[in-house]
C-alpha positions, 0 to 999 in steps of 0.5 A: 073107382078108388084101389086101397093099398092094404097091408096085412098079417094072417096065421095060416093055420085055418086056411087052405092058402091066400087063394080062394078054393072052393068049400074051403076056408082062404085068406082071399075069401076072409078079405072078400067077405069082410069087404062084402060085409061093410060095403056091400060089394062082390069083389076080388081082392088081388094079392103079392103073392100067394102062399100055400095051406098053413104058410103065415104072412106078417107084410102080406100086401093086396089091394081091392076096388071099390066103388065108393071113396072111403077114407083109408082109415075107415076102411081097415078099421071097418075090415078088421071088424069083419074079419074078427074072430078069423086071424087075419088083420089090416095093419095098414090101409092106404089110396094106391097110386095110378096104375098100382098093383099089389102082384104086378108092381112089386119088385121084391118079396121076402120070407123067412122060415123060423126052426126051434132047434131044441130038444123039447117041442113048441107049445105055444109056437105049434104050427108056427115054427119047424120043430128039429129036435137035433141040433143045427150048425146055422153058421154051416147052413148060412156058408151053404146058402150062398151057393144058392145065390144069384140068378140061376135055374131052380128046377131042383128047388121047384115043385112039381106043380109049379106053373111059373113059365120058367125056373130061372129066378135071381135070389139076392138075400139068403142068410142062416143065424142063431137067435136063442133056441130058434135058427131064421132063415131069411130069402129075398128074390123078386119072386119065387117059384112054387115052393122053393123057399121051403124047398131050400130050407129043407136041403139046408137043413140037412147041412145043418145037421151035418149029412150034407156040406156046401158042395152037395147043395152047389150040385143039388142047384146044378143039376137041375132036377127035382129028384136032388133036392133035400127033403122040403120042410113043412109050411108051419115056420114060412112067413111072408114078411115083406113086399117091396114097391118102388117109392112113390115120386114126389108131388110136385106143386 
């Protein structure tokens, strides 16, 4: 049975998140109706990661089963046209390797968050982008980010209904930079805890406008607990931008 490597984008706004819920429009229930719709299959298509109601992807990374040997392309060419009009897309389909899985062997994930920092608000970007009308010192935000590098416990910056067996994580990318009218935060870790990201974005953005400095984030992440973290931005600017896997070994001859 051939598993097919898919890398994938999505607007998040239609859906309830990546995971299947029942009476509810999902990322994974796109994806399995489409594979119904052109080979015939029930199946379950496993994901990287599982992002939360309006949270977008553009490196998204799953994988799915299937019983007959189609050719790589021919099976993204065949979901894209299933999936149509839903926002969802198949950049990339690939035959994965033995013992490949999209969730159990990454080793890294990465998100960015986008903020308009400007006095009018989006429209094109509505629902793409964190509006913050007051204006964002990224150089400050980016200083105070640091403090959050490294492997520590992340309690602060977990949500209550995280089931992640543990908050101990190792964030190894956190930058804050201006591009235009936008500020892009960036957070790369091996995985992430139930809302963090957004969690550390919000808190960072309170440095940002000056109510907070370095020193109340190093304590915020110090104390361990939920009630000092900032207030959490919203889904609308999360993006899923990356998975990272390790290369695949050289056929020898």
């Amino acid at each position: 049975m051939p598993r097919y490597r898919l890398l994938i984008e999505y607007d998040g706004r239609p859906f309830c998140g990546y995971q299947t819920q029942a009476g509810l429009p999902s990322v994974q229930g796109a994806l399995e109706a489409a594979v119904l719709g052109f080979s015939g299959e029930t199946v379950r298509v496993q994901a990287a990661g599982r992002t939360d109601t309006g949270v977008h992807a553009t490196g998204q990374v799953v994988h799915v089963d299937l019983a007959r040997d189609w050719p790589a392309d021919t099976v993204r060419k065949a979901l894209n046209a299933h999936l149509m009009p839903r926002p969802v897309s198949v950049l990339e389909a690939t035959e994965a390797p033995e013992g490949w899985h999209a969730r159990f062997s990454a080793l890294e994930r990465r998100y960015r968050y986008r903020i308009l920092n400007r006095q009018s608000p989006p429209a094109l970007d509505q629902g793409r982008v964190w509006y913050v009308r007051k204006p964002l010192d990224a150089p400050a935000m980016h200083d105070a980010a640091q403090a959050l590098l490294g492997h520590h416990d992340f309690t602060t910056f977990r949500d209550l209904a995280c089931q992640a067996k543990s908050p101990m994580k190792t964030l190894d990318i956190a930058t804050v930079r201006r591009e235009g009218e936008e500020v892009i935060l960036d957070f790369a870790s091996r995985s992430f805890l139930h809302r963090q990201v957004r969690s550390m974005t919000g808190t960072l953005a309170q440095v940002g406008v000056g109510r907070w400095s370095r020193a109340d984030v190093a304590d915020a992440l110090a104390a361990r607990d939920r009630r000092a973290c900032g207030p959490v931005a919203p889904p609308d600017g999360l993006y899923l931008t990356h998975v990272g896997y390790q290369p695949a070994s050289p056929s020898t001859s």
